[in-house]
C-alpha positions in Angstrom: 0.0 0.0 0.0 1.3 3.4 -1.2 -1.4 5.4 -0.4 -4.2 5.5 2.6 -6.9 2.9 1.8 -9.9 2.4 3.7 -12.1 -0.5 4.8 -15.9 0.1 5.8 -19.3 -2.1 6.3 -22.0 -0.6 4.1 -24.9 0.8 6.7 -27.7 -1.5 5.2 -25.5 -5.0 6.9 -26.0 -3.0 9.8 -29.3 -1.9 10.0 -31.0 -5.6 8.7 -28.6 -6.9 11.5 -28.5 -5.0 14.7 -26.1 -5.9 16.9 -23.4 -7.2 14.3 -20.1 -6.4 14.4 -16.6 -7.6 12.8 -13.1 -7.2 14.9 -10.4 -6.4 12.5 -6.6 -7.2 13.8 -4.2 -5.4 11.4 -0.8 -6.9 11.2 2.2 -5.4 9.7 5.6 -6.9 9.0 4.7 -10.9 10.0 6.7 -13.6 9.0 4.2 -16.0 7.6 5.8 -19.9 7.8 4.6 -23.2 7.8 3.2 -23.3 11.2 5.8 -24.8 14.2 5.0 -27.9 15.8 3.6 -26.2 19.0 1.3 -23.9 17.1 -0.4 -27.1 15.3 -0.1 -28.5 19.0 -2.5 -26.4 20.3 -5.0 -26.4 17.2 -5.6 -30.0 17.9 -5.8 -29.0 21.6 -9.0 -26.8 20.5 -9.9 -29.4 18.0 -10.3 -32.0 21.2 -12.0 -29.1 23.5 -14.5 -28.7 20.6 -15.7 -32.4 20.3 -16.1 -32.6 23.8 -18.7 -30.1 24.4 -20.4 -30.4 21.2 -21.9 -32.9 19.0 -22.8 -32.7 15.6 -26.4 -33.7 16.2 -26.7 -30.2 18.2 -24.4 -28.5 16.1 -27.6 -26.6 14.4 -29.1 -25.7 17.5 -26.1 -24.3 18.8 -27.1 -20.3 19.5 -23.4 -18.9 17.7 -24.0 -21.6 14.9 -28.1 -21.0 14.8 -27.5 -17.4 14.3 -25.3 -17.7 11.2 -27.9 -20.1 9.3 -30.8 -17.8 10.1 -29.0 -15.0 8.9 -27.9 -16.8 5.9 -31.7 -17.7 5.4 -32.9 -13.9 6.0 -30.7 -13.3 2.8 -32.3 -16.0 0.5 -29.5 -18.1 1.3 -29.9 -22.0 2.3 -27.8 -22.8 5.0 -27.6 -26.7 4.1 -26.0 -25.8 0.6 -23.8 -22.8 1.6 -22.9 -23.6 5.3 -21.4 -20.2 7.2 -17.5 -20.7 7.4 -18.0 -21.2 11.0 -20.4 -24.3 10.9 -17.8 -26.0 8.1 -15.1 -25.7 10.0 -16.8 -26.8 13.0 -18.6 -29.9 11.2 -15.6 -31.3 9.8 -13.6 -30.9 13.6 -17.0 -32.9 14.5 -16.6 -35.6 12.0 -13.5 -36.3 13.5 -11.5 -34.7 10.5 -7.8 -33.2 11.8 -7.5 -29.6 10.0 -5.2 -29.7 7.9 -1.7 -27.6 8.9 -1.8 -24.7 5.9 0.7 -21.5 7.6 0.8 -20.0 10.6 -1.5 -17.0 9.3 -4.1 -19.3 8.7 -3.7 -21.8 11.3 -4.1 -19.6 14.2 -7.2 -17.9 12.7 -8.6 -21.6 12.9 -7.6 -22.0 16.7 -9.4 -18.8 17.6 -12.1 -19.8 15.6 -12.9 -23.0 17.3 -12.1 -21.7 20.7 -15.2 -18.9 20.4 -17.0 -20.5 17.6 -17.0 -17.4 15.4 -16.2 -16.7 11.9 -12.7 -15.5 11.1 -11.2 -15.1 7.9 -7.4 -13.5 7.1 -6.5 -11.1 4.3 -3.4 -10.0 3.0 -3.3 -6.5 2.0 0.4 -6.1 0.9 -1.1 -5.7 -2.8 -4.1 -3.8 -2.2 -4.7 -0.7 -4.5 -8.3 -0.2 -3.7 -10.2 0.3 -0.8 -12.1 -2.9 0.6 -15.5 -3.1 1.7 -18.3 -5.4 3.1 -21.3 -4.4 0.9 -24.3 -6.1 -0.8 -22.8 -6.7 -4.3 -24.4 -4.9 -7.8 -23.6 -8.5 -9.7 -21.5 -7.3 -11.7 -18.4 -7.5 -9.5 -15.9 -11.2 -10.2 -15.6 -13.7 -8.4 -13.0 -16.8 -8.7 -13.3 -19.6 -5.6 -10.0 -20.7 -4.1 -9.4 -23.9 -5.8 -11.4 -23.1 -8.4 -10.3 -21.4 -11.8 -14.0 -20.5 -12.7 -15.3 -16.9 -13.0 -18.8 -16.1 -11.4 -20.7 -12.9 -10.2 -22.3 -12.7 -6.8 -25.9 -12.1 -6.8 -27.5 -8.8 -6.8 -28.0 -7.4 -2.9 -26.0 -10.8 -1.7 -23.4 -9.5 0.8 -19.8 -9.5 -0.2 -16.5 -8.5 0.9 -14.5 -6.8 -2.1 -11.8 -4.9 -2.7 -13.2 -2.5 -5.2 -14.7 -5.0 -8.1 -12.9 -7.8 -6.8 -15.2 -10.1 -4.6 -12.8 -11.5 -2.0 -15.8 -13.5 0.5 -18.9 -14.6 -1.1 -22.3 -14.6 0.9 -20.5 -12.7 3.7 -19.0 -15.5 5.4 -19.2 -18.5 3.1 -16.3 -18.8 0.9 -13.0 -17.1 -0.2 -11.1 -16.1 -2.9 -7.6 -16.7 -4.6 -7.4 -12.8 -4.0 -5.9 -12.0 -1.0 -5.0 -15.5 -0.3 -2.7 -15.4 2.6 0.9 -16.7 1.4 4.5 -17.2 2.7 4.9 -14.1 1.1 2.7 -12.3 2.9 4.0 -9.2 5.6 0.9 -7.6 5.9 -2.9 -8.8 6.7 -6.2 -8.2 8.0 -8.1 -10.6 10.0 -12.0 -10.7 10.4 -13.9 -11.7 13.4 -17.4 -11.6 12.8 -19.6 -11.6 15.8 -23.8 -11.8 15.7 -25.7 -11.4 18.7 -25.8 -13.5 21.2 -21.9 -13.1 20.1 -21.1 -10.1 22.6 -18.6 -7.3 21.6 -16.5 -8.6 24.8 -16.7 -11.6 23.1 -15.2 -10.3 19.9 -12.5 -8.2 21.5 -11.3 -11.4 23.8 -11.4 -13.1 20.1 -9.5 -10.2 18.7 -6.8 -10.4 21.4 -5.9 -13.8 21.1 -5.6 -13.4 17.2 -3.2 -10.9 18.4 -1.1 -12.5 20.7 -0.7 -15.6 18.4 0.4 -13.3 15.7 3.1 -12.3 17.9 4.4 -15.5 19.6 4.6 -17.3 15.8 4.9 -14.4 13.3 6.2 -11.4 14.9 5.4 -7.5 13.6 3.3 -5.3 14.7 -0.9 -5.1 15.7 -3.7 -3.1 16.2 -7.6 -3.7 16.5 -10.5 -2.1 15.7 -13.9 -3.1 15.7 -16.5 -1.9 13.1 -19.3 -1.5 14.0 -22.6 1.2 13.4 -20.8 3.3 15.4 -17.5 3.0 13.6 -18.2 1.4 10.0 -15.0 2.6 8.7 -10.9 2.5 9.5 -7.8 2.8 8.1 -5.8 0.3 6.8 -2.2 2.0 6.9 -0.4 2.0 9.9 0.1 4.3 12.9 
């Protein structure tokens, strides 16, 4: 980034769901690597917790989870065939699946995400040129799935994370993109922690600060957090 970029939440995400917010932890000069043996140590550690207070026969009926899929169904979305990122990542820790050891970046963004069962999804923003934005999309904006090489558009009024044209999240929290895929490469990134009531913001901030310290301990640089929110729908993405 040569220039001050911004990154706001369009007001209509907030007024069709009071209460929502989304913790940002901006990171600047990490050292990305595959993730150390005592980092993965402790996802498995909140892999184990998980399974034994939930079950996957509850899973949908759990409040954090239950929030997300009536959200998603508010928006025309069905739950069952676009599952929140959230209720993925939990179902496959539930089927007894071991998530898989990707980088640090993205490793420790798991971990937090299964310790508070909220949404989180990482962003570099070493190559950003635009400003980035959760807003409901036009359709015309592109779209190309990680692990996919296929071009789509999002739907008209579905909610979409973009930089600019560029749709990096699909459905809000469903799926991301090859743009802005955290890499080896990366030194600077953004992390989302999405938080629907009953999600408090207490509950978001504790979220925020353990995204924080891990990004610390096992990829040094420097942090800050901010929370957008009604209040605050827009920051900064440069440092200082």
């Amino acid at each position: 980034m040569n220039r001050e970029l911004f990154y706001s939440i369009h007001p209509d995400i907030f007024a069709r769901f009071p209460g929502y917010m989304r913790g940002v932890v901006l990171a600047y000069e990490v050292t990305n690597r595959t993730s150390p043996a005592d980092l993965v140590e402790m996802l498995r550690a909140e892999e184990t917790g998980l399974r034994n207070r939930l079950t996957l026969e509850a899973l949908a009926e759990t409040p954090r989870i239950k929030a997300w899929r009536e959200a998603f169904r508010s928006l025309g979305v069905k739950p069952g065939e676009y599952r929140p990122s959230i209720e993925a990542l939990v179902r496959r820790v539930l089927r007894s699946e071991l998530l898989p050891a990707i980088n640090a970046l993205v490793d420790l963004g798991n971990l937090v995400s299964l310790r508070h069962l909220v949404p989180i999804g990482g962003h570099a923003i070493d190559q950003l040129t635009q400003d980035i934005a959760l807003r409901p999309a036009t359709g015309a904006e592109t779209f190309v799935a990680l692990g996919s090489d296929t071009l789509e558009h999002p739907q008209p009024g579905e909610i979409i994370f973009v930089e600019d044209q560029v749709v990096m999240t699909r459905r809000w929290v469903w799926r991301q993109s090859h743009h802005t895929l955290t890499l080896p490469e990366t030194r600077a990134v953004e992390v989302n922690i999405d938080g629907l009531p009953p999600v408090s913001l207490e509950e978001v901030t504790q979220a925020c600060k353990d995204v924080q310290e891990l990004i610390h301990t096992f990829c040094g640089g420097r942090t800050r957090v901010e929370i957008l929110s009604a209040h605050n729908p827009r920051i900064g993405l440069l440092e200082g």
